[in-house]
C-alpha positions, 0 to 999 in steps of 0.5 A, spaced: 081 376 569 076 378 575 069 379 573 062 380 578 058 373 579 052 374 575 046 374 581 050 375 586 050 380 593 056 383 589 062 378 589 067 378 584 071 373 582 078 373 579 081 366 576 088 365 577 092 359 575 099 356 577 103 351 573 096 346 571 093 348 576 087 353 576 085 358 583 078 361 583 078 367 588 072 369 590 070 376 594 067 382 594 069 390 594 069 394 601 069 401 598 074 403 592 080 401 593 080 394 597 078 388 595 076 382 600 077 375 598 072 370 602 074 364 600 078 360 594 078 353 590 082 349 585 078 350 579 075 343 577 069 344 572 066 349 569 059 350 573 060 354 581 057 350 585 051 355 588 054 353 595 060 357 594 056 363 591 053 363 598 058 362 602 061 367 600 054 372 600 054 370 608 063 371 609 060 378 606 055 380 610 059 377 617 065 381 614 061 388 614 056 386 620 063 386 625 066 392 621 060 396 624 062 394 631 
């Protein structure tokens, strides 16, 4: 199950879950055929926090302003 995050620079999330528990894997495409993970949390409730929409927005930004240097 990955689907884009709505209202979002471009991140994606895949659900995963292991035994009871369930991962969401949050990240974002670089080109076609690589996908970055930015982060990962044990999924609790429903609702994303807006905060870890935006932690991954800036790993993204972080990740493509070095990729330049």
């Amino acid at each position: 199950n990955f689907q884009k995050r709505v209202n979002t620079d471009d991140i994606w999330e895949v659900r995963v879950k292991i035994g009871s528990n369930i991962f969401r894997l949050r990240g974002f495409f670089d080109g076609s055929k690589l996908v970055v993970i930015s982060h990962a949390v044990q999924k609790k409730t429903q609702k994303t926090p807006r905060q870890a929409i935006k932690l991954a927005e800036e790993r993204k930004r972080d990740y493509f302003r070095r990729k330049k240097k």
